[in-house]
Every structure is written in C-alpha cells, then in structure tokens.
Biopython code that builds the backbone (N, CA, C, O; Angstrom):
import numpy as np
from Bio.PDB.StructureBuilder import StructureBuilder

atoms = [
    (1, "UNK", "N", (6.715, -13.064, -8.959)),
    (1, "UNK", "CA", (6.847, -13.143, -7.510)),
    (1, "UNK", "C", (8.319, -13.342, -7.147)),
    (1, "UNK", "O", (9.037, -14.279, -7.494)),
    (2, "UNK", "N", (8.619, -12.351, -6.432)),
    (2, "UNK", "CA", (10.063, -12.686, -6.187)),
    (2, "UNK", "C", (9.831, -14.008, -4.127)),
    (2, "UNK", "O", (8.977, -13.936, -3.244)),
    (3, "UNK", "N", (11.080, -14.948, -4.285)),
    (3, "UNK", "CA", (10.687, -15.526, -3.178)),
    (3, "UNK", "C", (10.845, -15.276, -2.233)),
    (3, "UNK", "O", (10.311, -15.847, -1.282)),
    (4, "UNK", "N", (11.826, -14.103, -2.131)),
    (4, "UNK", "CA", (12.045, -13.916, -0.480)),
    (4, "UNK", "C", (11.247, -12.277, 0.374)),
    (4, "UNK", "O", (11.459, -11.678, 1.429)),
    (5, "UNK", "N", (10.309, -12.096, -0.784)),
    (5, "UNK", "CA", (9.625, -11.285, -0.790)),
    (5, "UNK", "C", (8.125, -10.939, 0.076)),
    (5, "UNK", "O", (7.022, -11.091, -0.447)),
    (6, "UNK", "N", (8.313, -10.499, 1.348)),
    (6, "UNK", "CA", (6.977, -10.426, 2.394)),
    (6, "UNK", "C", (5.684, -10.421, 1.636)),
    (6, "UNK", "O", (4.685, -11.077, 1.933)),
    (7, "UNK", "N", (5.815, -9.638, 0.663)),
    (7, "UNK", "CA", (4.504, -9.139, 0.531)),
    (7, "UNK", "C", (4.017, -9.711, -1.022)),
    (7, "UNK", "O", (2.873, -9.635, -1.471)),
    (8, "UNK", "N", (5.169, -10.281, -1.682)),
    (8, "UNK", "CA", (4.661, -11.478, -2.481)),
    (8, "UNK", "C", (4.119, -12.862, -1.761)),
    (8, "UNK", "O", (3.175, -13.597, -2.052)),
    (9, "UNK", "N", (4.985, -12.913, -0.828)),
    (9, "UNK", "CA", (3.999, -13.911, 0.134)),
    (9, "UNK", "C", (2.653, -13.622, 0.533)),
    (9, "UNK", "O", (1.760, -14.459, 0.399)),
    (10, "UNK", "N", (2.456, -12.472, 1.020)),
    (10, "UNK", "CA", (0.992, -11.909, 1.028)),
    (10, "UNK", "C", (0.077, -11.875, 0.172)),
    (10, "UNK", "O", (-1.105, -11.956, 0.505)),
    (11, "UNK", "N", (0.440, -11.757, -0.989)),
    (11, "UNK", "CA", (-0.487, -11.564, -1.997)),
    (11, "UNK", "C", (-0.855, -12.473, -2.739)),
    (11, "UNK", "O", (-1.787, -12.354, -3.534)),
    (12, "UNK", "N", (0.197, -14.066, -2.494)),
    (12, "UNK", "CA", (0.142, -15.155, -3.127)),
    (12, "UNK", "C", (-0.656, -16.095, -2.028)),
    (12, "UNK", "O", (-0.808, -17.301, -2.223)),
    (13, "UNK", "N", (-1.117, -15.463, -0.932)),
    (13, "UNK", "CA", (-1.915, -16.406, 0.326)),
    (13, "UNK", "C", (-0.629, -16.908, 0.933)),
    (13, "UNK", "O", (-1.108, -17.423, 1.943)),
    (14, "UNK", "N", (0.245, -17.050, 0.995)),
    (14, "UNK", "CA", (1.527, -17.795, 1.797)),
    (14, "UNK", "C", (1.480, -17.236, 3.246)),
    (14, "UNK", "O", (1.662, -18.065, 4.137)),
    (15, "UNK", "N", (1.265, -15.974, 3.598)),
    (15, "UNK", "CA", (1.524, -15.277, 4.079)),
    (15, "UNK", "C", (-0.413, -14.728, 4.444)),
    (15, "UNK", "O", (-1.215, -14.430, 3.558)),
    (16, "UNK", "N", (-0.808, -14.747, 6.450)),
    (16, "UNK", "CA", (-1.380, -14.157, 6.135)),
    (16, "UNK", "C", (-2.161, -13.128, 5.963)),
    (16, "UNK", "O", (-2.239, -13.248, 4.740)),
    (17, "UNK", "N", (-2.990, -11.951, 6.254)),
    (17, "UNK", "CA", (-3.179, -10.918, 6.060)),
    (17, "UNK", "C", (-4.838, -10.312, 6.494)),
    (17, "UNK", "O", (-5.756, -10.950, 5.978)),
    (18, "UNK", "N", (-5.176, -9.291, 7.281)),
    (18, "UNK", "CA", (-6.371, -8.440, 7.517)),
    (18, "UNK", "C", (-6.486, -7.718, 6.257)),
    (18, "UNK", "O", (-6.115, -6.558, 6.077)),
    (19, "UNK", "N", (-7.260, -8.822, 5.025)),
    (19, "UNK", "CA", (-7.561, -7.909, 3.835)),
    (19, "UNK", "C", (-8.730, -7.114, 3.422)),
    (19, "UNK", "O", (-9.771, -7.703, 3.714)),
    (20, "UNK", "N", (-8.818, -6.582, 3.151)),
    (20, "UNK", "CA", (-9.799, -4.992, 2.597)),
    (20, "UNK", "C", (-10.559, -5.308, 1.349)),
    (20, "UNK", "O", (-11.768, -5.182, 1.157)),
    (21, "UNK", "N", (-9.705, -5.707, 0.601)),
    (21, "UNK", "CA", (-9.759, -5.670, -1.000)),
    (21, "UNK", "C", (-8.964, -6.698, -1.513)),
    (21, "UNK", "O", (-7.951, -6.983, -0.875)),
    (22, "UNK", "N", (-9.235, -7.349, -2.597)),
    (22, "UNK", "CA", (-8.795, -8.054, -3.579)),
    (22, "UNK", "C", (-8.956, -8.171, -5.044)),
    (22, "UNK", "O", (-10.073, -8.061, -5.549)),
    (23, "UNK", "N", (-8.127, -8.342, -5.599)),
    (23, "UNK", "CA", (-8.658, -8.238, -7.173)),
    (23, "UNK", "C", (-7.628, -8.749, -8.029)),
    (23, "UNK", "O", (-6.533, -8.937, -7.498)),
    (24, "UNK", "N", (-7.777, -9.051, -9.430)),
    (24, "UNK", "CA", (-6.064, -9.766, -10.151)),
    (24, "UNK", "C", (-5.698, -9.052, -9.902)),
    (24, "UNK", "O", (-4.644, -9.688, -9.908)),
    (25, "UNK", "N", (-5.252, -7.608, -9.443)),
    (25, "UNK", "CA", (-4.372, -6.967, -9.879)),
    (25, "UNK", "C", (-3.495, -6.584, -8.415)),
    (25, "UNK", "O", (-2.296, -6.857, -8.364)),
    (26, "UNK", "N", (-4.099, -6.023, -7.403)),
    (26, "UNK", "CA", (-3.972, -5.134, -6.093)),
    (26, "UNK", "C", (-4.748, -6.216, -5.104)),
    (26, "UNK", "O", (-5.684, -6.957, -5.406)),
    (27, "UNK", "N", (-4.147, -6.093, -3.969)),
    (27, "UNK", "CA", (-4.264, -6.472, -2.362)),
    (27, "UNK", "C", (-4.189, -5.305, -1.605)),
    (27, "UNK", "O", (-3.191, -4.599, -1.458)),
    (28, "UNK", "N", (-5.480, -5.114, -1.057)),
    (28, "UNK", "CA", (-5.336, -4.003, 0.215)),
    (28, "UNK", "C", (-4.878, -4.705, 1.582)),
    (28, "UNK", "O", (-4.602, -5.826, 1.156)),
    (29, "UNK", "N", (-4.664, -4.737, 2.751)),
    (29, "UNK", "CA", (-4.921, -5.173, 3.978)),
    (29, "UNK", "C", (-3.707, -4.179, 4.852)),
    (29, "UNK", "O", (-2.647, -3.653, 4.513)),
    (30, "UNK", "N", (-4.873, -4.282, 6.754)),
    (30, "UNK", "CA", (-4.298, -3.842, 7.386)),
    (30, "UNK", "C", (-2.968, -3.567, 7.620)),
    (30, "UNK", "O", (-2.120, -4.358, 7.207)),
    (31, "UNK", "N", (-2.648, -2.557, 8.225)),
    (31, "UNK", "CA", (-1.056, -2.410, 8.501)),
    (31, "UNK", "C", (-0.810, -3.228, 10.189)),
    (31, "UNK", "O", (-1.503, -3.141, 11.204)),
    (32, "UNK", "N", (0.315, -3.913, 9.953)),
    (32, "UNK", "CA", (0.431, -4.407, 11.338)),
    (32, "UNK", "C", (0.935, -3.645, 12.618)),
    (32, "UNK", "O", (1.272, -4.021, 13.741)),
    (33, "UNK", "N", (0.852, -2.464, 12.018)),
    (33, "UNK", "CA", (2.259, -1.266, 13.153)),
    (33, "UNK", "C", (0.833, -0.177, 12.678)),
    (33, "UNK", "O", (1.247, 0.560, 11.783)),
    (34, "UNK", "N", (-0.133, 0.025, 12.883)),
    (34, "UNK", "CA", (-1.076, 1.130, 12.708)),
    (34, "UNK", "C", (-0.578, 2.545, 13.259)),
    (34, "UNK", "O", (-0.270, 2.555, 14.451)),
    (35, "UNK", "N", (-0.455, 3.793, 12.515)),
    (35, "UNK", "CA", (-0.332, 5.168, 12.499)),
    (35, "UNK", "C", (-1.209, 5.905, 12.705)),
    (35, "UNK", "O", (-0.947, 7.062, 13.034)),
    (36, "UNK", "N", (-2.485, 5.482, 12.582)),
    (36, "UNK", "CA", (-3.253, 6.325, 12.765)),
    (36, "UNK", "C", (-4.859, 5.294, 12.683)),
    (36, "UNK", "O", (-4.852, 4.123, 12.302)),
    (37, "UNK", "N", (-5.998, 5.963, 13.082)),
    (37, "UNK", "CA", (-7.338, 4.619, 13.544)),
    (37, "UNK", "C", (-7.522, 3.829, 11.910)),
    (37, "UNK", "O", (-7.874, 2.665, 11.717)),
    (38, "UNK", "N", (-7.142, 4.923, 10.806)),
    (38, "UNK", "CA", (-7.711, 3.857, 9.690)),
    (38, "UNK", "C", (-6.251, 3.842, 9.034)),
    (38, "UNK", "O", (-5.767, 4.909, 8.655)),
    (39, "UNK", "N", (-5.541, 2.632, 8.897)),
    (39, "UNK", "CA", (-4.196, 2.306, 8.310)),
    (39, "UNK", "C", (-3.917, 1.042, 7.535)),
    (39, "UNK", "O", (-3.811, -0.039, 8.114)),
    (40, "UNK", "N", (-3.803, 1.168, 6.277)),
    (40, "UNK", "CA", (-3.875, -0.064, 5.562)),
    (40, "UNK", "C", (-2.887, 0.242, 4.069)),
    (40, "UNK", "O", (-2.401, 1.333, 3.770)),
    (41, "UNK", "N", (-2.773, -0.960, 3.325)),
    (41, "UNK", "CA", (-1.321, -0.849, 2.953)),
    (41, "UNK", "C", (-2.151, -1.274, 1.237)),
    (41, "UNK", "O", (-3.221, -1.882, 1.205)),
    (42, "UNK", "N", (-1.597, -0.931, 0.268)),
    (42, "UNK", "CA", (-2.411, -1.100, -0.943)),
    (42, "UNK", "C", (-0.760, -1.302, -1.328)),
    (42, "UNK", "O", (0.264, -0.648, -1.128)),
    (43, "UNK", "N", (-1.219, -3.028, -2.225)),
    (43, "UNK", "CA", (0.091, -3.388, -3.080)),
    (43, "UNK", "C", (-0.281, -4.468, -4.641)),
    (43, "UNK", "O", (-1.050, -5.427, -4.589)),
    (44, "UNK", "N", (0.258, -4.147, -5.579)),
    (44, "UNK", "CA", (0.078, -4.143, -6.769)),
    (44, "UNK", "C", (0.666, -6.276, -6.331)),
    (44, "UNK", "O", (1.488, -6.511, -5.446)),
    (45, "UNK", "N", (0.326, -6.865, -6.765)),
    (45, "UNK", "CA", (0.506, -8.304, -6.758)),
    (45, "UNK", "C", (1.656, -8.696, -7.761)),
    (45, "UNK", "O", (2.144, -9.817, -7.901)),
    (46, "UNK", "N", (1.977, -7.574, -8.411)),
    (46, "UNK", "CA", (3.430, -7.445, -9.345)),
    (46, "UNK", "C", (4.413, -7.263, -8.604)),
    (46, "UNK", "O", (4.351, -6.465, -7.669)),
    (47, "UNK", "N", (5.589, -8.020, -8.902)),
    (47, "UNK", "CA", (6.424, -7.238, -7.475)),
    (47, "UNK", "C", (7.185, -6.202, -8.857)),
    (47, "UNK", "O", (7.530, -6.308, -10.033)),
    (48, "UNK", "N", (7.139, -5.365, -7.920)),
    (48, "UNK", "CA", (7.837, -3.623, -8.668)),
    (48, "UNK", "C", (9.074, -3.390, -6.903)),
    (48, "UNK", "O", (8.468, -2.865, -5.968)),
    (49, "UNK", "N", (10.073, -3.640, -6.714)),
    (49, "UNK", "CA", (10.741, -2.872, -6.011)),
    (49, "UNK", "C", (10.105, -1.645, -5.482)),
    (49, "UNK", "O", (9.152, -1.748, -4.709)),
    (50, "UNK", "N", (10.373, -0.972, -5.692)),
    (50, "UNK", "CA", (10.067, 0.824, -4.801)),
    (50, "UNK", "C", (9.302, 1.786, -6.004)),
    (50, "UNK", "O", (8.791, 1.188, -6.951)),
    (51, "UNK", "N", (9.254, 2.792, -5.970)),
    (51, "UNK", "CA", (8.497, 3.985, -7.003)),
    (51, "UNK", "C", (9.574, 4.239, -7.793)),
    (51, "UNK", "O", (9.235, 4.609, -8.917)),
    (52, "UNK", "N", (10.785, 4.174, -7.612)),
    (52, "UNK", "CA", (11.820, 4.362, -9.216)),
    (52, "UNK", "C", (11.666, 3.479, -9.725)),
    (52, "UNK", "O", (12.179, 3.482, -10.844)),
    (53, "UNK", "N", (11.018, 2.355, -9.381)),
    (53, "UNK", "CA", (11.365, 1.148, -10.614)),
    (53, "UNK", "C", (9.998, 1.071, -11.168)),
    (53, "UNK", "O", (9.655, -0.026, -11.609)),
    (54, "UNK", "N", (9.208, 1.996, -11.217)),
    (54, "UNK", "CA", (8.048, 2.050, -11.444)),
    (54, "UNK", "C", (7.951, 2.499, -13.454)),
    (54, "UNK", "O", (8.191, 3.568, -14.015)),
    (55, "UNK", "N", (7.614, 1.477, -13.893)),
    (55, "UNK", "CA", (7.584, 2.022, -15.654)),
    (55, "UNK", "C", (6.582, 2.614, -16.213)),
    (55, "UNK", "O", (5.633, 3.043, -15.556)),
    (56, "UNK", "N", (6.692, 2.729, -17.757)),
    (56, "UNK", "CA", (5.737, 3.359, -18.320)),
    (56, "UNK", "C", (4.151, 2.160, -18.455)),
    (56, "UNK", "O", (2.933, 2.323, -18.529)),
    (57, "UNK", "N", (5.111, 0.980, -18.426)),
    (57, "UNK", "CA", (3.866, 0.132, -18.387)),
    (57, "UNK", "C", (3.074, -0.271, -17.118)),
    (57, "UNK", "O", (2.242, -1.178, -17.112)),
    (58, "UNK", "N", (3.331, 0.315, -16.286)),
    (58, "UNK", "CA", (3.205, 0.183, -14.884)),
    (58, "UNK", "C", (2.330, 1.330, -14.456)),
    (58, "UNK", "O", (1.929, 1.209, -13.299)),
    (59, "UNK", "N", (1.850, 2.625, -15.214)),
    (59, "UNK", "CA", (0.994, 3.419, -14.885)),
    (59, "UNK", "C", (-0.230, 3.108, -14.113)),
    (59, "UNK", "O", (-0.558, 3.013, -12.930)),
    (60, "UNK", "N", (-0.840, 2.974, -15.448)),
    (60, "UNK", "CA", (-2.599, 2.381, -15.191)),
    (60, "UNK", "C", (-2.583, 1.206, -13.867)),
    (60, "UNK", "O", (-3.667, 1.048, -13.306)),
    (61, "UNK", "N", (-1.287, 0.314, -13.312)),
    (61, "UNK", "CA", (-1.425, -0.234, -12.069)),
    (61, "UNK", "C", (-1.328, 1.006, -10.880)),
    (61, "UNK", "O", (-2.153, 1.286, -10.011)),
    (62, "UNK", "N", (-0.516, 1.392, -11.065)),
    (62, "UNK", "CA", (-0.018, 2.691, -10.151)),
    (62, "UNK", "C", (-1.548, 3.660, -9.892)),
    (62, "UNK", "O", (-2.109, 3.847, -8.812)),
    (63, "UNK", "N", (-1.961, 4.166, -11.246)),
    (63, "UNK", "CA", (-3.616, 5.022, -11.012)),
    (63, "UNK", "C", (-4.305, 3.926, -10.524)),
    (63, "UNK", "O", (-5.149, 4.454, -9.800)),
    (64, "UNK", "N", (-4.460, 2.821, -10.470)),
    (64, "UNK", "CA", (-5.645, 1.681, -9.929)),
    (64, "UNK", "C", (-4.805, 1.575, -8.678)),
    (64, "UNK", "O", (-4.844, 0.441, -8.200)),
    (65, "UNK", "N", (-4.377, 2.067, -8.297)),
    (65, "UNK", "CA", (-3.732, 1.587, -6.364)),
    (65, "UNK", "C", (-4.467, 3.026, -5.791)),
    (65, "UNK", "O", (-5.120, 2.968, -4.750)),
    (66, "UNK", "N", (-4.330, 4.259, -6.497)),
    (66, "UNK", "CA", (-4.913, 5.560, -6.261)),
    (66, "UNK", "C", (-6.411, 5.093, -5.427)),
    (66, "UNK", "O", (-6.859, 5.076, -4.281)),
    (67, "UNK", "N", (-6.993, 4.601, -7.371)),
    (67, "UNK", "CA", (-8.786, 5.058, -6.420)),
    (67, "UNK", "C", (-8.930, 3.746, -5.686)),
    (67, "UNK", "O", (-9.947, 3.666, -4.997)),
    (68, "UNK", "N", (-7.971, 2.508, -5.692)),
    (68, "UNK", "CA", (-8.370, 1.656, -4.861)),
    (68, "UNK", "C", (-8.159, 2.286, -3.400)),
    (68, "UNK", "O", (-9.045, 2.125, -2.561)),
    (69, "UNK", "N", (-7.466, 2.712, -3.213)),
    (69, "UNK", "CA", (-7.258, 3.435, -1.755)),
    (69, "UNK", "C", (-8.133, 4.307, -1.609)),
    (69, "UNK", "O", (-8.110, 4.644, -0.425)),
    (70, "UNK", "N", (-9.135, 5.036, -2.334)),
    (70, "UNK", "CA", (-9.758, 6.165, -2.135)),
    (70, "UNK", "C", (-10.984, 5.431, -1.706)),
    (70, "UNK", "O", (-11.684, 5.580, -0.705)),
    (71, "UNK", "N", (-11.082, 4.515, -2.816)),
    (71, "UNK", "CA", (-12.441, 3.337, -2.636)),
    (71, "UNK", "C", (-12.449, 2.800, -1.180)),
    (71, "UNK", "O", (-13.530, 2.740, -0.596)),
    (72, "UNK", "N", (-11.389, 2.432, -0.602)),
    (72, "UNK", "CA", (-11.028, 1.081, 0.518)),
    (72, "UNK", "C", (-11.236, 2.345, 1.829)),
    (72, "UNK", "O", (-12.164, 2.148, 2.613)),
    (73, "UNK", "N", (-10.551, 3.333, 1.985)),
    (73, "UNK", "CA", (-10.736, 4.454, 2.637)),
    (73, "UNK", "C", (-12.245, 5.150, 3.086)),
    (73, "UNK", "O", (-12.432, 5.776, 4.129)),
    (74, "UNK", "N", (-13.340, 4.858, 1.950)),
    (74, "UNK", "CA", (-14.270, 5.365, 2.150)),
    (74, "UNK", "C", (-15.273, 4.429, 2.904)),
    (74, "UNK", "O", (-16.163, 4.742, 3.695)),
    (75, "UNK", "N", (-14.782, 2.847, 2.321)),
    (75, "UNK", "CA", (-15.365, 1.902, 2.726)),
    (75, "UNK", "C", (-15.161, 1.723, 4.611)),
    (75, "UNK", "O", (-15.856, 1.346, 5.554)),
    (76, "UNK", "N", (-14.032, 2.155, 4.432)),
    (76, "UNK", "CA", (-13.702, 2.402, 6.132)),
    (76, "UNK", "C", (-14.152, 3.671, 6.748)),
    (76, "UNK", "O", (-13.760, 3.897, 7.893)),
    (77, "UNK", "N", (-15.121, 4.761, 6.001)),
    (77, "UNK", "CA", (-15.379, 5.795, 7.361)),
    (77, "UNK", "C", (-14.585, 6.700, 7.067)),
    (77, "UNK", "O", (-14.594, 7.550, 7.957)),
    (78, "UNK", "N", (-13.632, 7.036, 5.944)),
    (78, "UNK", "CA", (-12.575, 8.026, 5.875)),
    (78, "UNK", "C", (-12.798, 8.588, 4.739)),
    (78, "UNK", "O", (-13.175, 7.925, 3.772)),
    (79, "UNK", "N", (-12.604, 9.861, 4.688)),
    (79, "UNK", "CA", (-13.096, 10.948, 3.588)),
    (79, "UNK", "C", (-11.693, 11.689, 3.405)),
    (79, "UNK", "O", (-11.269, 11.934, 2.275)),
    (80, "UNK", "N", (-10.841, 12.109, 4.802)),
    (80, "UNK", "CA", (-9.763, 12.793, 4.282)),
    (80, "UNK", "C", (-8.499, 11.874, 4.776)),
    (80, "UNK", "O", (-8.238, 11.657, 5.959)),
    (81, "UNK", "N", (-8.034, 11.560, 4.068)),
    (81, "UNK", "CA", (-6.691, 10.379, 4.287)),
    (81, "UNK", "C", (-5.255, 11.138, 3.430)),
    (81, "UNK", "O", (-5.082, 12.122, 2.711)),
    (82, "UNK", "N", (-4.332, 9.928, 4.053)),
    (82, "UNK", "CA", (-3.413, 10.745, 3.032)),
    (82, "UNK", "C", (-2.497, 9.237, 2.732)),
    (82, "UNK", "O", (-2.353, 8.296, 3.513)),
    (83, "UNK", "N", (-1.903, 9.404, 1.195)),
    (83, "UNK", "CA", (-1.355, 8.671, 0.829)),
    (83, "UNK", "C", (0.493, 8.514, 0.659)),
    (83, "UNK", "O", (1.259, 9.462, 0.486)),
    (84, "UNK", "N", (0.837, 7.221, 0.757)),
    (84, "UNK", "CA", (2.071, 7.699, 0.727)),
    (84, "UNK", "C", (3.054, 6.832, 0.737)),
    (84, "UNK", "O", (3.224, 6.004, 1.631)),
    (85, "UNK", "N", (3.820, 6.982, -0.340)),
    (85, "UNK", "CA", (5.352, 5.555, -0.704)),
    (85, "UNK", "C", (6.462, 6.206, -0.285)),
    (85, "UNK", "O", (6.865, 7.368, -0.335)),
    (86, "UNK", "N", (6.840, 5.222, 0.120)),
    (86, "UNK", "CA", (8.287, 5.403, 0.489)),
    (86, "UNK", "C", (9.523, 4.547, -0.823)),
    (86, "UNK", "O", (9.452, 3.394, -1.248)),
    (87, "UNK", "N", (10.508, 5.577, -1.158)),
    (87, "UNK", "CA", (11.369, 4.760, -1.675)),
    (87, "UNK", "C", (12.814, 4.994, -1.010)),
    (87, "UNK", "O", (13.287, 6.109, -0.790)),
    (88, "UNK", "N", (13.372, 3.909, -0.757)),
    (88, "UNK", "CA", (14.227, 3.296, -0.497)),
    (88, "UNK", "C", (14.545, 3.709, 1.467)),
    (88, "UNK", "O", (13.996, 4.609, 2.102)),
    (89, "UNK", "N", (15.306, 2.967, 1.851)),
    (89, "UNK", "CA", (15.550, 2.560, 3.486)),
    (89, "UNK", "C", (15.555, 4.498, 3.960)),
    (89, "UNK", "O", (14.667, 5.028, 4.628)),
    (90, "UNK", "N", (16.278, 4.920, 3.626)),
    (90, "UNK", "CA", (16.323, 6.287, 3.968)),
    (90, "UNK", "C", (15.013, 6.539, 4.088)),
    (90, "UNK", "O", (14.509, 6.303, 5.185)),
    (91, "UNK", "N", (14.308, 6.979, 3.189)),
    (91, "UNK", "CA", (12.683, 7.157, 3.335)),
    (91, "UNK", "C", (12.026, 6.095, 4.360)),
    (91, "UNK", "O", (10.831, 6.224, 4.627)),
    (92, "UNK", "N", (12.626, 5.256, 4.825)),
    (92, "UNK", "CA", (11.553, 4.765, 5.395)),
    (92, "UNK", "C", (10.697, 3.567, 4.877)),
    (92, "UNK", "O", (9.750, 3.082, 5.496)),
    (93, "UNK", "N", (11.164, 3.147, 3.638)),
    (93, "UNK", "CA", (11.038, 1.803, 3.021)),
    (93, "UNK", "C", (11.857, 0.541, 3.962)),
    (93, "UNK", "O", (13.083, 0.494, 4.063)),
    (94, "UNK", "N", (10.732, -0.634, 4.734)),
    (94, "UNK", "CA", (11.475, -1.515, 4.938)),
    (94, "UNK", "C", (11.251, -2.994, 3.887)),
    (94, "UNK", "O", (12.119, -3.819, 3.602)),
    (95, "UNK", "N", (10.147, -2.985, 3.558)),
    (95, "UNK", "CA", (9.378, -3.771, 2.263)),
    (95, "UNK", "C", (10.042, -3.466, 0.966)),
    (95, "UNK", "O", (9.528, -2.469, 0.459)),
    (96, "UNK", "N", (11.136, -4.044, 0.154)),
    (96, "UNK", "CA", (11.297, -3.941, -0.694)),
    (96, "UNK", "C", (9.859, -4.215, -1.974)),
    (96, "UNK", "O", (10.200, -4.851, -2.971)),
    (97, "UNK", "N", (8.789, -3.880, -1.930)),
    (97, "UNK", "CA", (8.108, -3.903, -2.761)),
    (97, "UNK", "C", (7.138, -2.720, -2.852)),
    (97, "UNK", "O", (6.627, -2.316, -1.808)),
    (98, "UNK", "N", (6.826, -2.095, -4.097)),
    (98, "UNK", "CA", (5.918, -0.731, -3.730)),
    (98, "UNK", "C", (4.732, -1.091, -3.381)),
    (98, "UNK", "O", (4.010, -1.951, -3.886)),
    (99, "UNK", "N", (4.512, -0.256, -2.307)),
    (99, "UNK", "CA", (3.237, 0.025, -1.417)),
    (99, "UNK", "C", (2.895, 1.005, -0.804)),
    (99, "UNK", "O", (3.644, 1.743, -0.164)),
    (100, "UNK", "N", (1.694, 1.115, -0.942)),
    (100, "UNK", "CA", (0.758, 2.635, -0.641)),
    (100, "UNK", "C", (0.208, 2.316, 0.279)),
    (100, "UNK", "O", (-0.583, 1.389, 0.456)),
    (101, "UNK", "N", (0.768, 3.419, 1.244)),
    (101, "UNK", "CA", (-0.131, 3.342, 2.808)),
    (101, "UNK", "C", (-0.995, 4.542, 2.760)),
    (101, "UNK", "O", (-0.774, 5.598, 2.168)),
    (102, "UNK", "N", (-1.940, 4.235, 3.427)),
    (102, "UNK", "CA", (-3.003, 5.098, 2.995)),
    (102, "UNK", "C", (-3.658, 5.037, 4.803)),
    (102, "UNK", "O", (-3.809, 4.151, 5.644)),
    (103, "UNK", "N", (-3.905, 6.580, 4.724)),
    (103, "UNK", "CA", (-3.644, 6.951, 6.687)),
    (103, "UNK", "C", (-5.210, 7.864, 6.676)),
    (103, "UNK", "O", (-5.498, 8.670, 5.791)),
    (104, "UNK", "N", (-5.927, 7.592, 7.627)),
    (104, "UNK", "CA", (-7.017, 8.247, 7.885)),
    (104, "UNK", "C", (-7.476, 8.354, 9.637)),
    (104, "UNK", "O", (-6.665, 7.895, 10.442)),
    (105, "UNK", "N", (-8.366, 8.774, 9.995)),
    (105, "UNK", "CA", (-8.938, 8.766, 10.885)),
    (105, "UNK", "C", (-8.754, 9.290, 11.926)),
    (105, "UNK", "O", (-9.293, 9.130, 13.021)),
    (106, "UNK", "N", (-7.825, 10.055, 11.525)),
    (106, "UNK", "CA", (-7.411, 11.245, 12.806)),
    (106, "UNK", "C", (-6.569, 12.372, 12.171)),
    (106, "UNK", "O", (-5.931, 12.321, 11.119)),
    (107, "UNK", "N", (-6.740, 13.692, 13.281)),
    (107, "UNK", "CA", (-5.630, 14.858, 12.022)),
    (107, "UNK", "C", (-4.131, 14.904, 11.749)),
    (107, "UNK", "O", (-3.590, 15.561, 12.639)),
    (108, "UNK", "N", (-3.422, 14.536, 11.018)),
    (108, "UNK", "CA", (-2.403, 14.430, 9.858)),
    (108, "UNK", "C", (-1.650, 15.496, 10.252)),
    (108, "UNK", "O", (-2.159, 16.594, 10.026)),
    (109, "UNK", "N", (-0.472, 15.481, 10.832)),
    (109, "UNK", "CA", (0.406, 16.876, 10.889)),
    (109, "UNK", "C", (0.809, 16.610, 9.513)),
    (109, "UNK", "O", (0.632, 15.665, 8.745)),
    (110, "UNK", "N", (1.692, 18.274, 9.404)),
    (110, "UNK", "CA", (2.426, 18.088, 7.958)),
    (110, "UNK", "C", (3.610, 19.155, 8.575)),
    (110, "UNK", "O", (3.135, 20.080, 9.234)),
    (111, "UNK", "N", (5.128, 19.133, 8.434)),
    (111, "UNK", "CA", (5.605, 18.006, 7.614)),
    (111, "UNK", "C", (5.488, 16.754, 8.447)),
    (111, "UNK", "O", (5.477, 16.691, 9.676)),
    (112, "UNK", "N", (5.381, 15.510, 7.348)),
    (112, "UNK", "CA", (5.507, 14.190, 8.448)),
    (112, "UNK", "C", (6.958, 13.914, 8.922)),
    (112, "UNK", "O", (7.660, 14.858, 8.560)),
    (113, "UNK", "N", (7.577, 13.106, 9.503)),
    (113, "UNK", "CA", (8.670, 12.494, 10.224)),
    (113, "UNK", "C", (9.575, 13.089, 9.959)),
    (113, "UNK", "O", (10.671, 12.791, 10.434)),
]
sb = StructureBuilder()
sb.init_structure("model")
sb.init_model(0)
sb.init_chain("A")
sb.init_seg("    ")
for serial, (resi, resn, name, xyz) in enumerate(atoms, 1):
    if name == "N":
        sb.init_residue(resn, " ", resi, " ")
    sb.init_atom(name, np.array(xyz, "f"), 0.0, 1.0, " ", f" {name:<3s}", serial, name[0])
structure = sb.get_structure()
C-alpha cells in the first residue's frame, strides 16, 4: 500500500466507496464522475502504478480484473461495455494506480476523447 495513495485508501476501507465486488485480490466500486448509466472502476488491491509497470508476475491479476469486470457488468444489466486504462496524465490517468473502468449502458462512440 503506498500512503498517499486514493485508491489504496479505498481498498484498505480508509477511504469510502459504492462497492460491487470484493475479494483478496480486486475491489470493484462505483465511479464518482459517471460516463455513462453503468460506470465502475475495477482495481487490483496491489498498488501497480499505471499499465507499464504492469509485470510478468502481475498477469493472472491483470486477466482476473478482465472477467471480474465482465462478471460485475453483467451483474449490473450490461452485456456490451467497454473497458479501459489509462496510462499516464496525458491519457487521462489522474489515479496513480492501475484501474479498469469499465462503461456500459448506453451507445459508446469510437474514437473516444
């Protein structure tokens, strides 16, 4: 857990949160700035910085954030969603920690922003 970290606070209860899901590993919960009717944020309880700092031992967390979002998505009413990390401030990262937002419930332009 890093300490000055939002969403290690979140995931450690410090901090608190509209959660979805829980498990040792991943925390789902609402997004507080919603994009679209179903919007919620899937984060590994490891703090990992962004998707480059993402390792080889870090996979099998990375595929378990996948179907947890697919799982948490369906549980909400959503069949076609779309997923999506941001790394670093340029992209649109303000959370230094990786997290998967996962967007449903209405139609999805493409390209996004």
């Amino acid at each position: 857990m890093m300490d000055d970290c939002l969403f290690c606070k979140i995931a450690a209860g410090e901090i608190p949160a509209n959660k979805l899901y829980e498990d040792d590993d991943l925390l789902a919960f609402r997004d507080i700035a919603p994009q679209a009717p179903v919007h919620f944020l899937i984060i590994p309880k490891k703090h990992i910085k962004d998707p480059a700092h993402v390792t080889e031992a870090d996979e099998a967390l990375i595929g378990k954030m996948m179907r947890v979002g697919a799982q948490v998505a369906k549980e909400n009413g959503v069949t076609d969603f779309r997923l999506v990390y941001n790394n670093g401030a340029e992209a649109g990262q303000t959370v230094f920690h990786i997290h998967m937002h996962v967007l449903g419930g209405r139609s999805l332009s493409w390209p996004p922003g």
